[in-house]
HTML snippet that shows the backbone in 3Dmol.js (N, CA, C, O; Angstrom):
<script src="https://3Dmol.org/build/3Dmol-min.js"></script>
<div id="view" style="width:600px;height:400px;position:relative"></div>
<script>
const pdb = `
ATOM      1  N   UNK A   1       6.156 -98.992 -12.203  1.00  0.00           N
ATOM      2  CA  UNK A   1       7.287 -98.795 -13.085  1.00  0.00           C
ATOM      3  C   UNK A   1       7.000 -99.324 -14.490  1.00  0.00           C
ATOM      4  O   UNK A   1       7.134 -98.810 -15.601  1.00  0.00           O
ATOM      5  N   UNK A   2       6.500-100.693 -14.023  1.00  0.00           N
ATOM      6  CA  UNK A   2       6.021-101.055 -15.869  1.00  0.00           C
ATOM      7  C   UNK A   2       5.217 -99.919 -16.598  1.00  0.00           C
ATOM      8  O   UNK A   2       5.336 -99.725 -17.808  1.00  0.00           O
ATOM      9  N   UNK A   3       4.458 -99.239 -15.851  1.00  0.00           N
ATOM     10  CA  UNK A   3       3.043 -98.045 -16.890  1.00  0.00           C
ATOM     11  C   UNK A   3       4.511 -97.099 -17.242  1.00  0.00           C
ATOM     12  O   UNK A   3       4.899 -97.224 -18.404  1.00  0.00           O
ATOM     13  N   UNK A   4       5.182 -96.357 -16.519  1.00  0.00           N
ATOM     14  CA  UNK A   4       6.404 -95.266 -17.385  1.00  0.00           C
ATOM     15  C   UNK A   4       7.356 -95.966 -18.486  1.00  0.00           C
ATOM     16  O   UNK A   4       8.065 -95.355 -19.286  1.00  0.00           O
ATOM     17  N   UNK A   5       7.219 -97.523 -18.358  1.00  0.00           N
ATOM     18  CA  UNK A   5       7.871 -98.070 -19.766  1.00  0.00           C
ATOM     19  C   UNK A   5       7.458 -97.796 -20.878  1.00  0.00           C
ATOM     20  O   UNK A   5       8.071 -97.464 -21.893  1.00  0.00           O
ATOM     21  N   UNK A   6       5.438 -98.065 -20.513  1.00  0.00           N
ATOM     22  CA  UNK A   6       4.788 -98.599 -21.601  1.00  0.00           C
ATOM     23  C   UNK A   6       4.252 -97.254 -22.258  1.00  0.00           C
ATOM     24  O   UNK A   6       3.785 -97.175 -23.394  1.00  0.00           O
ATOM     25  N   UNK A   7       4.434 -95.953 -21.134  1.00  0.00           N
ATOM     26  CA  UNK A   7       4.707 -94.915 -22.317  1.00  0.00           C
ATOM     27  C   UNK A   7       5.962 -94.619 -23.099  1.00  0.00           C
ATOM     28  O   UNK A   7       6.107 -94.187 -24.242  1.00  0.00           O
ATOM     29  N   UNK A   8       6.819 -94.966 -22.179  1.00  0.00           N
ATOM     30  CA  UNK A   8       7.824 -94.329 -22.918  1.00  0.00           C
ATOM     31  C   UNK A   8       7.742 -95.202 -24.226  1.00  0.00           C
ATOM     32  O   UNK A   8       8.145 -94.683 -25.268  1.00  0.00           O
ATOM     33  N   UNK A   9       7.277 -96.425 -24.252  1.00  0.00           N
ATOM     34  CA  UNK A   9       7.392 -97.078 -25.905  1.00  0.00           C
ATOM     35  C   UNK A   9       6.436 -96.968 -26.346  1.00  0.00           C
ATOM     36  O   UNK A   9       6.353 -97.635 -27.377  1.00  0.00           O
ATOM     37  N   UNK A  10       5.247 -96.236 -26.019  1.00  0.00           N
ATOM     38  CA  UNK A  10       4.190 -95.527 -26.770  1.00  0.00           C
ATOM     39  C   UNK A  10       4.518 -94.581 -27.689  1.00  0.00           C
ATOM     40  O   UNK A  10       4.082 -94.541 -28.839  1.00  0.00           O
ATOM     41  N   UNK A  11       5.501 -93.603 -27.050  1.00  0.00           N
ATOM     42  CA  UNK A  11       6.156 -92.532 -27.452  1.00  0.00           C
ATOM     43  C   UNK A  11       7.247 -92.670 -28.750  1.00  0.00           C
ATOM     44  O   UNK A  11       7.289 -91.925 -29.729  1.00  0.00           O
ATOM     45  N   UNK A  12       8.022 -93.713 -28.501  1.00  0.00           N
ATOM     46  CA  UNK A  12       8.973 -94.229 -29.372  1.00  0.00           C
ATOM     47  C   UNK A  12       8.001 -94.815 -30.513  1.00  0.00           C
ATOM     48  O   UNK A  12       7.967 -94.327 -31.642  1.00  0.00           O
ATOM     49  N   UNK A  13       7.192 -95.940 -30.099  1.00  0.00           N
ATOM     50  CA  UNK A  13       6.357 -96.541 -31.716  1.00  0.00           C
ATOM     51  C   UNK A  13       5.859 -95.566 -31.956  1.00  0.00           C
ATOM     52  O   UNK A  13       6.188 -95.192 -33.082  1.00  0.00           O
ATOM     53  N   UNK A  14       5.118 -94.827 -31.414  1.00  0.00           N
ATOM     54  CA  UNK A  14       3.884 -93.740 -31.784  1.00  0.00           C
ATOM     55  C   UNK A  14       5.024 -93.076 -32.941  1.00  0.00           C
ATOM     56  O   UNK A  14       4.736 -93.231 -34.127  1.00  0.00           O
ATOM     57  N   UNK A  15       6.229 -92.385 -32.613  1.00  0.00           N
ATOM     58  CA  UNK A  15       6.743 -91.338 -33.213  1.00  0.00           C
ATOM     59  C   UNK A  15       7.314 -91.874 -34.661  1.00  0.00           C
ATOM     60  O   UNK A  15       6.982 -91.326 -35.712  1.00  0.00           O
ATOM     61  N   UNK A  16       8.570 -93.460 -34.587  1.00  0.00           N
ATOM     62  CA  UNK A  16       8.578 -94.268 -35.700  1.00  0.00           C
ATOM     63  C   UNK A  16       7.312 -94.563 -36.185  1.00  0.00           C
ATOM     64  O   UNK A  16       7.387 -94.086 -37.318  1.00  0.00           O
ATOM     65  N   UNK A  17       6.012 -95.110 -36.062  1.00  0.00           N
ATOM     66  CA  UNK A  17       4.999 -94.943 -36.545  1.00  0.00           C
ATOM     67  C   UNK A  17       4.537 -93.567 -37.926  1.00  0.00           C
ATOM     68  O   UNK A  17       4.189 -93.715 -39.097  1.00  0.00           O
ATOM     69  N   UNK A  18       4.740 -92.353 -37.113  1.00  0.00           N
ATOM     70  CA  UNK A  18       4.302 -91.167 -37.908  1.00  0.00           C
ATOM     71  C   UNK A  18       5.503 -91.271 -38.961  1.00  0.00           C
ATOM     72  O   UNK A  18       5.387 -90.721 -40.056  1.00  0.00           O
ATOM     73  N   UNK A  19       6.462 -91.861 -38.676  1.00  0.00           N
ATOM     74  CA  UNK A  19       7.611 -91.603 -39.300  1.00  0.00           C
ATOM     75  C   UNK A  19       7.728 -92.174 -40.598  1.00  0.00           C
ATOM     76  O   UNK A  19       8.211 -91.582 -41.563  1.00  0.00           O
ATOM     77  N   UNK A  20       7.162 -93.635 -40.607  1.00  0.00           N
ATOM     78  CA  UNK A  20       7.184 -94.411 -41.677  1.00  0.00           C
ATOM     79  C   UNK A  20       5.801 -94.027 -41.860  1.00  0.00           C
ATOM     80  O   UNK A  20       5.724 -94.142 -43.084  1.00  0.00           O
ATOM     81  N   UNK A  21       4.481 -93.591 -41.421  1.00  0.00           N
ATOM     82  CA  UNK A  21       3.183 -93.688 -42.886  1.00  0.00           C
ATOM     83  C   UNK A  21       3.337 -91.920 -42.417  1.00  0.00           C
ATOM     84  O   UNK A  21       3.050 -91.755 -41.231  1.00  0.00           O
ATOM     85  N   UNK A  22       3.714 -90.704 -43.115  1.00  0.00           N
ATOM     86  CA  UNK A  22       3.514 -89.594 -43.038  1.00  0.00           C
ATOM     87  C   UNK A  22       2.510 -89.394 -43.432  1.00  0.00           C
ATOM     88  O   UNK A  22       2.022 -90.041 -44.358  1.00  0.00           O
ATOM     89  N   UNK A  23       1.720 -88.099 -42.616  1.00  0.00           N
ATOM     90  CA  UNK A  23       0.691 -88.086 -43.101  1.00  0.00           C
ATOM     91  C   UNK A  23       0.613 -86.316 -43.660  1.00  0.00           C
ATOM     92  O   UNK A  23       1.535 -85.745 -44.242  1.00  0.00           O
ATOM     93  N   UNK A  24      -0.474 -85.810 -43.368  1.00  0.00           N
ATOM     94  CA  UNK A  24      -1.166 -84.294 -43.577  1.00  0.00           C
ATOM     95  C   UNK A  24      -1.092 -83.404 -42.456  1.00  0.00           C
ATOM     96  O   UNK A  24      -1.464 -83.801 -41.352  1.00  0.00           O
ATOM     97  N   UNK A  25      -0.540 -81.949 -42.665  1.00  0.00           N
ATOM     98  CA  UNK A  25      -0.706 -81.171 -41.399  1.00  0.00           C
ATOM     99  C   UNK A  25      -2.222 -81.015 -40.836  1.00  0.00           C
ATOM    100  O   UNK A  25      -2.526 -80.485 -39.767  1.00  0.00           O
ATOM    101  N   UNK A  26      -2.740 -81.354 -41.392  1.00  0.00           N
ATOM    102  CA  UNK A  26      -4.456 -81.288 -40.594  1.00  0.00           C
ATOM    103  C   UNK A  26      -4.906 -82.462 -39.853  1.00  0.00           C
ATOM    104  O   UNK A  26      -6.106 -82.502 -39.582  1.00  0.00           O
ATOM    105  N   UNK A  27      -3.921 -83.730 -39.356  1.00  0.00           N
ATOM    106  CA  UNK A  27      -4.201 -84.909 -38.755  1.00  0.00           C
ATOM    107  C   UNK A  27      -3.584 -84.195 -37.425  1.00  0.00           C
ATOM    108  O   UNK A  27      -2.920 -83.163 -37.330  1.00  0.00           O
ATOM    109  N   UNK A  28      -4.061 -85.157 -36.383  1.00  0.00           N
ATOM    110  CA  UNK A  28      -4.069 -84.128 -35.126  1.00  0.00           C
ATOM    111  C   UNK A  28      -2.149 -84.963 -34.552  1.00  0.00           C
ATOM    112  O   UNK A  28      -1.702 -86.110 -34.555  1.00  0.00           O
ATOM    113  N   UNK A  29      -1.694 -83.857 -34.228  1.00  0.00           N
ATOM    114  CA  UNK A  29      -0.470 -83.912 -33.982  1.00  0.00           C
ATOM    115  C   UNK A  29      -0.299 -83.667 -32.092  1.00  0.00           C
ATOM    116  O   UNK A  29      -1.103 -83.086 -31.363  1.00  0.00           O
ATOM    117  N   UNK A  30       0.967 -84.307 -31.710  1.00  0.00           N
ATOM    118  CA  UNK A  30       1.432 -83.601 -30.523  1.00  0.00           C
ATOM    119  C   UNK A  30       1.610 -84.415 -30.030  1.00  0.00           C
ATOM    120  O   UNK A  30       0.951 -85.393 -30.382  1.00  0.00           O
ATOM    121  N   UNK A  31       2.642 -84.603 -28.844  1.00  0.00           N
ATOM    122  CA  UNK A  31       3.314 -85.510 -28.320  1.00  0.00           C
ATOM    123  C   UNK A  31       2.646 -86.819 -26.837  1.00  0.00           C
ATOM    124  O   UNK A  31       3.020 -87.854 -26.285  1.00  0.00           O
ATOM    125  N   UNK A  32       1.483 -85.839 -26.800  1.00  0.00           N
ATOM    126  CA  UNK A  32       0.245 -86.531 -25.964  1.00  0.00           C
ATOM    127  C   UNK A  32      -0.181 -87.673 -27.007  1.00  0.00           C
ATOM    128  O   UNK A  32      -0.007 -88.854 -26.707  1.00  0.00           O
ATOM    129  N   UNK A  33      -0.654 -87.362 -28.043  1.00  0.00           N
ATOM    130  CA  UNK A  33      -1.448 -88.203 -29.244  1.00  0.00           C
ATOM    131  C   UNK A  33      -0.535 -89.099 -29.697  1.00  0.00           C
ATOM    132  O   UNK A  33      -0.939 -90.219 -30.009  1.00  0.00           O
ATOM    133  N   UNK A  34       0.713 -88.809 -29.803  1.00  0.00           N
ATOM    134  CA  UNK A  34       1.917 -89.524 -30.281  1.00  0.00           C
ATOM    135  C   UNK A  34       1.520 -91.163 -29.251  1.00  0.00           C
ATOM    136  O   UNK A  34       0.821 -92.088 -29.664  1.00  0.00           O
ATOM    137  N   UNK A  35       2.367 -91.074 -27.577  1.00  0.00           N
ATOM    138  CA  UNK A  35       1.844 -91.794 -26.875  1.00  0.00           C
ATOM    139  C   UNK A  35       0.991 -92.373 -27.051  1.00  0.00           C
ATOM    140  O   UNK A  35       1.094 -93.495 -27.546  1.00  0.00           O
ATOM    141  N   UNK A  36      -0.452 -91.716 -26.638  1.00  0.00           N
ATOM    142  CA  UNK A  36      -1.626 -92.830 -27.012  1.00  0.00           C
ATOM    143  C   UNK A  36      -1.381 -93.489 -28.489  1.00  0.00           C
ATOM    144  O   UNK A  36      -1.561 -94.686 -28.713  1.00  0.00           O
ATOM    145  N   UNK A  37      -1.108 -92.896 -29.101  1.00  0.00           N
ATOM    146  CA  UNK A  37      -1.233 -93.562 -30.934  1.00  0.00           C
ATOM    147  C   UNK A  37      -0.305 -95.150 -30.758  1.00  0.00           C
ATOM    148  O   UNK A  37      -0.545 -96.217 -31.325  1.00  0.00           O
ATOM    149  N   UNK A  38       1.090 -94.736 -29.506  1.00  0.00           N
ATOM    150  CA  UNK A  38       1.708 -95.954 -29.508  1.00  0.00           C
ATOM    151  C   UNK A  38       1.383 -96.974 -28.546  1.00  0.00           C
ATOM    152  O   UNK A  38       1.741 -98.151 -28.599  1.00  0.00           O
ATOM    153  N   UNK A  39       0.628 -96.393 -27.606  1.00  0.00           N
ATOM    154  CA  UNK A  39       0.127 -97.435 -26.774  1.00  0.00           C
ATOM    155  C   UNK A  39      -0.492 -97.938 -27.407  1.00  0.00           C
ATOM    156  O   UNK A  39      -0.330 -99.155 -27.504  1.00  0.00           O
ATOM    157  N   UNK A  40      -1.535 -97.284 -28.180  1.00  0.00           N
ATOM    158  CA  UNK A  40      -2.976 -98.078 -28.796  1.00  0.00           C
ATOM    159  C   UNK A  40      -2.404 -99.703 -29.591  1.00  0.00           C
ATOM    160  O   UNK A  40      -2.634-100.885 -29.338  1.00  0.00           O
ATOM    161  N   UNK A  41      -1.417 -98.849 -30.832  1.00  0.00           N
ATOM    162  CA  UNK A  41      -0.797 -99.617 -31.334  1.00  0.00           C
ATOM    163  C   UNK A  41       0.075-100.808 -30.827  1.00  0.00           C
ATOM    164  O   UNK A  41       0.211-101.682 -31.683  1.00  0.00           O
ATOM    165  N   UNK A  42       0.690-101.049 -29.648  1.00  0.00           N
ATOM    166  CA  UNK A  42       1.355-102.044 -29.017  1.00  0.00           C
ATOM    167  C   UNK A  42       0.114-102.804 -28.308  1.00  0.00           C
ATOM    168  O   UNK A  42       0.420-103.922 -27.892  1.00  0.00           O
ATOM    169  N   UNK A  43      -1.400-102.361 -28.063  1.00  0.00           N
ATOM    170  CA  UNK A  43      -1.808-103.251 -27.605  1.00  0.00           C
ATOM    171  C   UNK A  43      -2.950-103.947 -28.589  1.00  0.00           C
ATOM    172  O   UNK A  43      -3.558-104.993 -28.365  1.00  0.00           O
ATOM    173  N   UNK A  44      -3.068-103.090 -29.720  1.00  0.00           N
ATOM    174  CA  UNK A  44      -3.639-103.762 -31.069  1.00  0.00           C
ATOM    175  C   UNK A  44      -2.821-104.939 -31.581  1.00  0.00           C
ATOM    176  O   UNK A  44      -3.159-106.120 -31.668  1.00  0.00           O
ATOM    177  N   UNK A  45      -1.883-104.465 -31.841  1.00  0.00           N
ATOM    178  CA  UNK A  45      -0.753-105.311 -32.153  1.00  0.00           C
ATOM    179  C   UNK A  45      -0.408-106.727 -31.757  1.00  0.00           C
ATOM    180  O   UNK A  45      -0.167-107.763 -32.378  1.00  0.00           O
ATOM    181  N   UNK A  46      -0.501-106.255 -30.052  1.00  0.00           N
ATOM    182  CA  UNK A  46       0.319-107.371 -28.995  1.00  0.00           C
ATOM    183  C   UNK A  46      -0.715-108.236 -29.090  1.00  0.00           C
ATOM    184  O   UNK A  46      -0.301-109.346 -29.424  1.00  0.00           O
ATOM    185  N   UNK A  47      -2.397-108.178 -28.869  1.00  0.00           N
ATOM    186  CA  UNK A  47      -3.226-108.539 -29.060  1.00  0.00           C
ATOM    187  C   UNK A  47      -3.691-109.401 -29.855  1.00  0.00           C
ATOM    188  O   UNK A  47      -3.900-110.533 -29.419  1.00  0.00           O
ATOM    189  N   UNK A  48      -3.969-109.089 -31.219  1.00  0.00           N
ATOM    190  CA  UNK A  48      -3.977-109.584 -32.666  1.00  0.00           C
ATOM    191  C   UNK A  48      -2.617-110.916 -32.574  1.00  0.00           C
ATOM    192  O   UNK A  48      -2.836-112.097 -32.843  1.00  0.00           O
ATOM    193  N   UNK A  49      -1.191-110.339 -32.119  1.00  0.00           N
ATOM    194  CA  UNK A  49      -0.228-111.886 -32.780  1.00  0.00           C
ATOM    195  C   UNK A  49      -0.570-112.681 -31.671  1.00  0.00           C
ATOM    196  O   UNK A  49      -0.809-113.820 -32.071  1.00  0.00           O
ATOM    197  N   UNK A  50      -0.679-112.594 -30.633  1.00  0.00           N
ATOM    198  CA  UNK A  50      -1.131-113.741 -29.682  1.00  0.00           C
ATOM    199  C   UNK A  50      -2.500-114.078 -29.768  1.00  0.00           C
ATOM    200  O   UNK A  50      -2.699-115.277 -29.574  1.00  0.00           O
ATOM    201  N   UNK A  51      -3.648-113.306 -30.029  1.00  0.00           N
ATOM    202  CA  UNK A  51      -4.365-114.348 -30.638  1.00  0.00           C
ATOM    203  C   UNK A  51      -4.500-115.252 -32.174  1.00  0.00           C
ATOM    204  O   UNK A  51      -4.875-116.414 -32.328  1.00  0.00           O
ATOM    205  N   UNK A  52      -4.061-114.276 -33.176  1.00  0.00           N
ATOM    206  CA  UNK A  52      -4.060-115.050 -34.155  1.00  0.00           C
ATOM    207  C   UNK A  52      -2.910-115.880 -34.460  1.00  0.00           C
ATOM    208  O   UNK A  52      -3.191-116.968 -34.963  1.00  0.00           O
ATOM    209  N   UNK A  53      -1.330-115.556 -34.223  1.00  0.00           N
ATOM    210  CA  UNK A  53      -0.291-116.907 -34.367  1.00  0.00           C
ATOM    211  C   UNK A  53       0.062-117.054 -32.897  1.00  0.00           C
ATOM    212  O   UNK A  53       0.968-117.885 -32.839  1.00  0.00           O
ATOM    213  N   UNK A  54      -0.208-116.678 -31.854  1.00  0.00           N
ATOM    214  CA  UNK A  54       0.197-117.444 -30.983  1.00  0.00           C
ATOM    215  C   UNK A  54       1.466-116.497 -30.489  1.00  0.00           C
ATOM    216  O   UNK A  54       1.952-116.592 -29.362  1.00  0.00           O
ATOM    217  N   UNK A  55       1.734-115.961 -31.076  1.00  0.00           N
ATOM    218  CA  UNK A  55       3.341-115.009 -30.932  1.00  0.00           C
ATOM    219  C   UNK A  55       2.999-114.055 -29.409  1.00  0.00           C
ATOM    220  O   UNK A  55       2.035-113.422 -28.981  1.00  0.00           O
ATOM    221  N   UNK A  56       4.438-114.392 -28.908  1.00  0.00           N
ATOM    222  CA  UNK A  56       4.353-113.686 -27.333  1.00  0.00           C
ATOM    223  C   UNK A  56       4.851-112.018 -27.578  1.00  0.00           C
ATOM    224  O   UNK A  56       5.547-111.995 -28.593  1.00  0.00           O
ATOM    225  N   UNK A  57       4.787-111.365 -27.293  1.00  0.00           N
ATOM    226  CA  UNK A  57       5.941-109.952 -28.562  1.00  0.00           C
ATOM    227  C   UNK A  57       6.339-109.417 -27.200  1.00  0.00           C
ATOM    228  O   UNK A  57       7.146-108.488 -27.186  1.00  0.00           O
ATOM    229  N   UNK A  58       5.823-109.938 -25.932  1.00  0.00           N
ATOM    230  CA  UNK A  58       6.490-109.169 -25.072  1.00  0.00           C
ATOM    231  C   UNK A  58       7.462-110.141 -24.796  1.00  0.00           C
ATOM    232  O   UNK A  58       7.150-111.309 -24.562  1.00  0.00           O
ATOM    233  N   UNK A  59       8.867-109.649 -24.811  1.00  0.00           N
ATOM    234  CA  UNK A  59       9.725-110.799 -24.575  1.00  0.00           C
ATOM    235  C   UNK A  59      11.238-109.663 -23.926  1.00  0.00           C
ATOM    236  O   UNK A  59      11.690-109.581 -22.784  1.00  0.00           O
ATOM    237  N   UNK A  60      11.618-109.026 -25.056  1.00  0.00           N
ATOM    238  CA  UNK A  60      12.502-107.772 -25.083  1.00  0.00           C
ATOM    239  C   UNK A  60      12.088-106.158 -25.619  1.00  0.00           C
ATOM    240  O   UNK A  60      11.261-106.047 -26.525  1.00  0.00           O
ATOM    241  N   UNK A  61      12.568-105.220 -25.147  1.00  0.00           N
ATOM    242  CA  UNK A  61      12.691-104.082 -25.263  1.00  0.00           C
ATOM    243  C   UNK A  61      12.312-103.678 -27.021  1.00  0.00           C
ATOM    244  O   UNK A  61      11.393-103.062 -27.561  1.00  0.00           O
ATOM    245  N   UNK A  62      13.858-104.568 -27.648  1.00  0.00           N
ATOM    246  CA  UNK A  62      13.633-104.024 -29.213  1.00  0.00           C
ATOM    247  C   UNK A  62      12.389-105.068 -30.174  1.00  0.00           C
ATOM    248  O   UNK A  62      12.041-104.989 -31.353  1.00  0.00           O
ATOM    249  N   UNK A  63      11.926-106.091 -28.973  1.00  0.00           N
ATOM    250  CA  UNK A  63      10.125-106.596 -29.633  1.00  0.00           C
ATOM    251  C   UNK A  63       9.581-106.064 -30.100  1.00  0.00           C
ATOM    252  O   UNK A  63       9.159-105.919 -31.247  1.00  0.00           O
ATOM    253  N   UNK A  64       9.430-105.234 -28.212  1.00  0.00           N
ATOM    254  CA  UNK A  64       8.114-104.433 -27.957  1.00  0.00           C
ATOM    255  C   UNK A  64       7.743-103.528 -28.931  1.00  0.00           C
ATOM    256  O   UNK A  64       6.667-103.511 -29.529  1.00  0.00           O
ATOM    257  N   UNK A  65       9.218-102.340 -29.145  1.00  0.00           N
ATOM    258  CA  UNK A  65       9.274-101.993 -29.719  1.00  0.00           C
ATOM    259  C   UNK A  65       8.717-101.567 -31.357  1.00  0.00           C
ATOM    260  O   UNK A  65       7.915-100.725 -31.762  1.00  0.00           O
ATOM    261  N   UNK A  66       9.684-102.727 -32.128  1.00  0.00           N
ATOM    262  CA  UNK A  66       8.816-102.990 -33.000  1.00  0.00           C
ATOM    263  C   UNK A  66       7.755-103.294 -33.617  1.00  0.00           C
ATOM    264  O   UNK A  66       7.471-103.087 -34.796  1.00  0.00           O
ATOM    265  N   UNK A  67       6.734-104.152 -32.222  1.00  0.00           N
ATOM    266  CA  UNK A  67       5.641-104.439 -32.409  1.00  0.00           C
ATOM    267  C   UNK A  67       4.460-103.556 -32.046  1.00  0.00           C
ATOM    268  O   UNK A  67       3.238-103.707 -32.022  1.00  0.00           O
ATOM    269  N   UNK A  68       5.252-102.641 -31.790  1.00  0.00           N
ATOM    270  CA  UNK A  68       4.689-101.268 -30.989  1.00  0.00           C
ATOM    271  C   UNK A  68       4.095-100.294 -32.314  1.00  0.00           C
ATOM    272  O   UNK A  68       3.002 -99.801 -32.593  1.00  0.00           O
ATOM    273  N   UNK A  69       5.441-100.314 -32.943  1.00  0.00           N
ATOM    274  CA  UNK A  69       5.768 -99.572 -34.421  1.00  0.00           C
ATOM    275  C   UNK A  69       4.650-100.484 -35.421  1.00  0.00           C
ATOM    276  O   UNK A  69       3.923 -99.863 -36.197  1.00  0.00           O
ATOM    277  N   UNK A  70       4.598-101.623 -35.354  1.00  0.00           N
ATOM    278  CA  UNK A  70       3.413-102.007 -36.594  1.00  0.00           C
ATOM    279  C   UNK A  70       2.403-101.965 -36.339  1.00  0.00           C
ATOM    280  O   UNK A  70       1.650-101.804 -37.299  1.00  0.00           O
ATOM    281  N   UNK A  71       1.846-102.061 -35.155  1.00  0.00           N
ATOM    282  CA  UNK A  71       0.387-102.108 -34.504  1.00  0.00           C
ATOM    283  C   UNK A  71       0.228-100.734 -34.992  1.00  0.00           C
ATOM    284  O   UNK A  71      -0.611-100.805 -35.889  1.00  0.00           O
ATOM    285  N   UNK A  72       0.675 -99.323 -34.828  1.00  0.00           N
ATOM    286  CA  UNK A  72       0.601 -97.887 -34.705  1.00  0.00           C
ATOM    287  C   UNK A  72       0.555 -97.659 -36.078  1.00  0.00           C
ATOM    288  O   UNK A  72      -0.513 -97.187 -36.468  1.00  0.00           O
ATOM    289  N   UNK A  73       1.617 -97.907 -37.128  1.00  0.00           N
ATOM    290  CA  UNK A  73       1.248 -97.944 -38.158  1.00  0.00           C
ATOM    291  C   UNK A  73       0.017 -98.421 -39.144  1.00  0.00           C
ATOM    292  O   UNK A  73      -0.563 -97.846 -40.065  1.00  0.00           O
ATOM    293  N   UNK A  74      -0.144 -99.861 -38.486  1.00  0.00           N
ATOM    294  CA  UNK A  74      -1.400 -99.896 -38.919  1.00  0.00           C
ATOM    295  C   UNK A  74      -2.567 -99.102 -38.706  1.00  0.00           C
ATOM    296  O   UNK A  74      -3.275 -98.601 -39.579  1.00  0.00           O
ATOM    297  N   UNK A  75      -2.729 -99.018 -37.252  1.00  0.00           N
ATOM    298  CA  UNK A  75      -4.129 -98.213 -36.740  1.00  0.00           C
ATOM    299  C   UNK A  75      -3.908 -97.051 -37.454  1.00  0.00           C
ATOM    300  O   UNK A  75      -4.942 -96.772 -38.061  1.00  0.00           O
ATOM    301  N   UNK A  76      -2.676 -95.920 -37.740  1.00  0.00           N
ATOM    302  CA  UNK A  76      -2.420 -94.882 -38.235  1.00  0.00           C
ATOM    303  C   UNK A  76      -3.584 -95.414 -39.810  1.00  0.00           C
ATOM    304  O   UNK A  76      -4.666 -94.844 -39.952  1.00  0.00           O
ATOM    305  N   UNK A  77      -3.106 -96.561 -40.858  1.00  0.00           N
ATOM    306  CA  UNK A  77      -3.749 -96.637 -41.986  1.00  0.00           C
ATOM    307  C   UNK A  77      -5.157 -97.033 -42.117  1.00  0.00           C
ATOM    308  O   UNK A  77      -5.910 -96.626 -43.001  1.00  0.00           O
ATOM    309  N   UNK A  78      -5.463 -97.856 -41.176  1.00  0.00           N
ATOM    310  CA  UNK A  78      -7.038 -97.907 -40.478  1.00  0.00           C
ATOM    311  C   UNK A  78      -7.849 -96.813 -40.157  1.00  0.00           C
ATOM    312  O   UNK A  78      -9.009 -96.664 -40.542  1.00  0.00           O
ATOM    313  N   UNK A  79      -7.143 -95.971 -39.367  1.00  0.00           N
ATOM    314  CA  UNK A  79      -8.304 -94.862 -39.045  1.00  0.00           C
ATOM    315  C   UNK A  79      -8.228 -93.674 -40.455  1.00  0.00           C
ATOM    316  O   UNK A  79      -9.150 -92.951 -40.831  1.00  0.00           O
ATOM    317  N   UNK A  80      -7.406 -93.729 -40.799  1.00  0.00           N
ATOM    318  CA  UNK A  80      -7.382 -93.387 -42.060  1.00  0.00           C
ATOM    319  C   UNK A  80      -8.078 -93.225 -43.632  1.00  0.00           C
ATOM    320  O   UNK A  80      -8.210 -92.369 -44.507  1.00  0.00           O
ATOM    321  N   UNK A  81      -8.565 -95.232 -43.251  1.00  0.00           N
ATOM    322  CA  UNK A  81      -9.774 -95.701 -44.207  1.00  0.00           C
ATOM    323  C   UNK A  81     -10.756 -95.528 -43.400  1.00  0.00           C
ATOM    324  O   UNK A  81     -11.662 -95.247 -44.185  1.00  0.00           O
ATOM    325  N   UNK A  82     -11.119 -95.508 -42.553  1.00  0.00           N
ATOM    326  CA  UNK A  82     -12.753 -95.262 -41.902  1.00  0.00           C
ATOM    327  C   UNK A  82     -13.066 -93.618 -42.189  1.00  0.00           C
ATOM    328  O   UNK A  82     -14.122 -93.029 -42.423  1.00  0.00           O
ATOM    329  N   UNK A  83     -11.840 -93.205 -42.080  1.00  0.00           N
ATOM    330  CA  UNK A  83     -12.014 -91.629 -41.916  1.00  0.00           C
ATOM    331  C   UNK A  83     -12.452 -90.874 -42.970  1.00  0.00           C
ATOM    332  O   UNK A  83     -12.829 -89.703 -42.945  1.00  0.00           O
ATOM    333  N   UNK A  84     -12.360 -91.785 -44.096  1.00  0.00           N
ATOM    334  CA  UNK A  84     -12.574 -91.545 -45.439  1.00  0.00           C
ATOM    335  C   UNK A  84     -14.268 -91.778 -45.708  1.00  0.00           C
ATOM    336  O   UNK A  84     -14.740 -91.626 -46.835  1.00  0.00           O
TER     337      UNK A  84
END
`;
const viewer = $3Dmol.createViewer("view");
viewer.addModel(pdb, "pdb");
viewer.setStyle({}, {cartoon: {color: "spectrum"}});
viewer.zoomTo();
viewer.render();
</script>
């Protein structure tokens, strides 16, 4: 039951993600990529604040969430600069 959460808030950051850094119709789109983009991002994310401040982000729903949404955003502006 936890893995159908952790897409469904893949899905949710992934999509707020695209939402706040828009990008180009030639970046690969679709609701599969969405997911992974937010998983990736919640575990870049979740990753990075517990090792570098110590921060737990899994705690509640609207955390995860959010921490879901900055991890995704970032990687969104990361792969972005490599891509370049």
């Amino acid at each position: 039951m936890d893995f159908i959460w952790f897409i469904i808030v893949g899905l949710v950051a992934g999509t707020l993600a695209k939402l706040l850094v828009p990008g180009s119709k030639s970046e690969p789109q679709g609701w599969f990529l969405t997911i992974l983009l937010g998983m990736a991002g919640a575990l870049l994310f979740g990753f990075a604040a517990n090792l570098v401040l110590g921060w737990n982000v899994n705690g509640n729903l609207l955390g995860t969430i959010l921490s879901a949404t900055i991890g995704s955003a970032l990687l969104i502006l990361i792969l972005r600069a490599v891509k370049r």
